[in-house]
N, C-alpha and C positions, 0 to 999 in steps of 0.2 A: 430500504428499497423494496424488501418485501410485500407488503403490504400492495404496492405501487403495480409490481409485476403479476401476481395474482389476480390482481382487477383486470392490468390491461389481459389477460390470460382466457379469463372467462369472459369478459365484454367483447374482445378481439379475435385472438385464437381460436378457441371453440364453438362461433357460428362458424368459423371459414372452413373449421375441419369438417365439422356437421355436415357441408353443406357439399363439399366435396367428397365425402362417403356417403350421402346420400345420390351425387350425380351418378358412381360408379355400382349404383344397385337399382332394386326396385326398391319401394316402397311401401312399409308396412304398415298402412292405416291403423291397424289395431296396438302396435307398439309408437307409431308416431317416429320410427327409426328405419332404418337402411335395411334391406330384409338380403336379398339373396343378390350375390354379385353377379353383375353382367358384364362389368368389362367397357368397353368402349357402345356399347351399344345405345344406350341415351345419348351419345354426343353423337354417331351416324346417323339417329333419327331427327336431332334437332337440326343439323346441318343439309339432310335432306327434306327441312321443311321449309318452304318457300314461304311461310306465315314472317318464318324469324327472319329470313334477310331484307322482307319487305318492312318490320318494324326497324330496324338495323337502317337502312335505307332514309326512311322516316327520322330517326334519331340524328343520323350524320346532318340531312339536310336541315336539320334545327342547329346543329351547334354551328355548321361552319357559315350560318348567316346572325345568329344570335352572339357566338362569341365574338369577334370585331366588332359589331355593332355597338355593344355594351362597353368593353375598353375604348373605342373612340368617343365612342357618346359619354363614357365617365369622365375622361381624363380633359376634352371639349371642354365639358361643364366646370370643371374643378377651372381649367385655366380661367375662365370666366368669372367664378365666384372667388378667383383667389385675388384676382385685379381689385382696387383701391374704388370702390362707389359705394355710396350709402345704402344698410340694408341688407350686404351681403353675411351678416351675419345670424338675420330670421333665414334668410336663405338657404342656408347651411344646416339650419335647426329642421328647416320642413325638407329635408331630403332625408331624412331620418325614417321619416314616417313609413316609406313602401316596407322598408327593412322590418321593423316590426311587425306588422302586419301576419298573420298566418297566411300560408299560400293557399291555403284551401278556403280561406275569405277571402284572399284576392282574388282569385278562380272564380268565387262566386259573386263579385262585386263587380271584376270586369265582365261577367254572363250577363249580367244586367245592362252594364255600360253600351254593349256591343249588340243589345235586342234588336233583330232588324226592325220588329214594328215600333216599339217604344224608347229602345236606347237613346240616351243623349249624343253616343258616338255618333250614330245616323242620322239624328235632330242635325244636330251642325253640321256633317255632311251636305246636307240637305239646302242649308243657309247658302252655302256656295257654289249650288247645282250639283250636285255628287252624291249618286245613292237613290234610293239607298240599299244597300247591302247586306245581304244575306252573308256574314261572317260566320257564322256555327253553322251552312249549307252548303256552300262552297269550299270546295277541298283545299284550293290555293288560300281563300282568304281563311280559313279556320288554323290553317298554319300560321298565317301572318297574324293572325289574332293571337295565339300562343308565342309566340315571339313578343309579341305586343307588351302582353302581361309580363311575361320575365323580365322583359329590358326594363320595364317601369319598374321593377321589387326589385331587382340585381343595381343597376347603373347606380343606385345612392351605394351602394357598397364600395364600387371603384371609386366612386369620386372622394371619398372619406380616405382612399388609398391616396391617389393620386393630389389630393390636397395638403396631406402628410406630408408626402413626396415632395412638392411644390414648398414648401415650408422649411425643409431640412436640405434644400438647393445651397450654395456657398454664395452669399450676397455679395462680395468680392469681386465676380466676376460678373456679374450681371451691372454693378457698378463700372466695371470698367467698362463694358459694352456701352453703357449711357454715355461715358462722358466717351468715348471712339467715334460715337454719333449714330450708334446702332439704331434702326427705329424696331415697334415693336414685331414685327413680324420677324425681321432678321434676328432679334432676339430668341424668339419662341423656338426658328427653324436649325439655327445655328450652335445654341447655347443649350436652351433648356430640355430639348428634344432628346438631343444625345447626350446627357447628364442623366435622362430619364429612363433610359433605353433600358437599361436590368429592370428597374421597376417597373415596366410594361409588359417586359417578358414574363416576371416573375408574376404580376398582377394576374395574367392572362394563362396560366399554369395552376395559378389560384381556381381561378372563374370554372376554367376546364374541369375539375375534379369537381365540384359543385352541377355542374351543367350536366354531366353524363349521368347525374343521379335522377334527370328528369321525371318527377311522375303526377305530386299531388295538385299543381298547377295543371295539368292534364287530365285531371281524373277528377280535379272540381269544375272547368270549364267546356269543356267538350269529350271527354270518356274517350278519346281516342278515334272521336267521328269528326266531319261525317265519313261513313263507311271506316276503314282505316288509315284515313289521311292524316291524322294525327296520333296516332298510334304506336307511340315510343317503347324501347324496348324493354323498360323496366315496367311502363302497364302492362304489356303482352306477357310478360313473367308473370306479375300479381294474376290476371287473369289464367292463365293456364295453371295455376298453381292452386288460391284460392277460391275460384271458380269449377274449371276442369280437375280439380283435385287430381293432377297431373305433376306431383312435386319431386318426380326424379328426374323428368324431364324440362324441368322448371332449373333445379337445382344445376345441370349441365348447363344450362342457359345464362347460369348467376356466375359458372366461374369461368364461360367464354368473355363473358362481358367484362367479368376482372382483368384478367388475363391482357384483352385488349387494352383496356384504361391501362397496367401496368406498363405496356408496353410503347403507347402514346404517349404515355408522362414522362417514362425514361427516354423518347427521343426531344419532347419537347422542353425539360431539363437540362438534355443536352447541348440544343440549340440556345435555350438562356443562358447556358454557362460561353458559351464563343462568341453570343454577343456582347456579355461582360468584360470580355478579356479583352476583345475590339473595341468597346469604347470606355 
């Protein structure tokens, strides 16, 4: 195991410590290390700066419309492609594709997609009286635009989950439902739903630790504009840091943000383990 705990050691461990002996100092450009201790003082200044609660703000209002979206629209899907019709197996092969993808070519591909003057997003808009739209100018729609992109790269992920899931169901009882006279909706609502329930929770616990790492989708598509309406809290780090070569105040920003995640995971863990035990 040696071998094993050394790696995780230096790959794991020692940014976290780094990064935390750097929030509790200044910062010494000339050694690239933690220079003279201040104590809490980088964490009162980032707390009294109203930059970070607005990108914080920014952040929340992305996951808590992106996360649901993406588990219902994965697990939708999946129910859809796991029913009995011809073809559902190219199906399945081309949901792949977003997953691959680099996000930083997705960012740049839906830039294109979403052009107000040339995009194809706006062309078909357009088709059906709608538009067209300034997506990367308007602050509501350049969020809906980033949402956009994610759900389109993320959602083949759940449904690979959620088709799993659907797969490794006990066909026993789904039998018995057919021949009881169940039709298919009573099926879904009754049987397969709460059968599913851990793997929804646990799916969307998943998604969450992925989602709050928000950034290269953001920083290929809109940079965090217009103005800072898209301006999530790990760009506004990257930016104060390698920009404002501001990285002691950066670094207090890196282990607020942990800290948070740490502490969201362990209540949302929590609540997957009660709905486990409940159904």
């Amino acid at each position: 195991m040696m071998p094993s705990i050394v790696l995780l050691l230096v790959t794991l461990a020692y940014p976290i410590f780094y990064t935390i002996d750097i929030s509790f100092s200044t910062f010494d450009l000339s050694t690239f290390g933690a220079g003279e201790w201040v104590g809490l003082a980088n964490y009162e200044e980032v707390l009294n700066d109203y930059r970070f609660w607005d990108a914080l703000k920014v952040t929340l209002v992305y996951l808590v419309i992106a996360l649901p979206l993406q588990v219902a629209l994965g697990f939708a899907i999946a129910f859809l492609i796991n029913a009995e019709w011809g073809g559902r197996g190219l199906i399945r092969a081309l949901f792949i594709i977003p997953m691959v993808v680099a996000p930083v070519v997705a960012g740049g591909i839906w830039r294109m997609i979403l052009d107000p003057l040339w995009g194809l997003m706006n062309y078909a808009l357009q088709g059906i009286g709608v538009g067209p739209l300034d997506w990367f100018g308007d602050p509501n729609l350049a969020m809906a635009a980033v949402i956009i992109i994610d759900t389109w790269r993320w959602t083949p992920f759940i449904v690979l989950i959620a088709t799993a899931a659907l797969l490794a169901l006990p066909k026993d009882v789904f039998e018995a439902a057919k021949i009881d006279g169940a039709n298919w909706w009573s099926t879904l609502w009754s049987i397969a739903l709460p059968l599913l329930i851990p793997i929804i929770t646990a799916t969307f616990v998943i998604r969450w630790l992925g989602a709050v790492k928000m950034f290269d989708i953001v920083l290929a598509a809109t940079y965090g504009g217009p103005g800072k309406a898209t301006n999530v809290l790990n760009l506004f780090i990257y930016e104060e840091a390698f920009r404002s070569l501001r990285f002691a105040e950066s670094s207090a920003m890196a282990v607020i943000v942990l800290v948070l995640t740490m502490v969201l995971t362990a209540i949302f863990l929590y609540g997957s383990r009660k709905l486990e035990e409940r159904f």
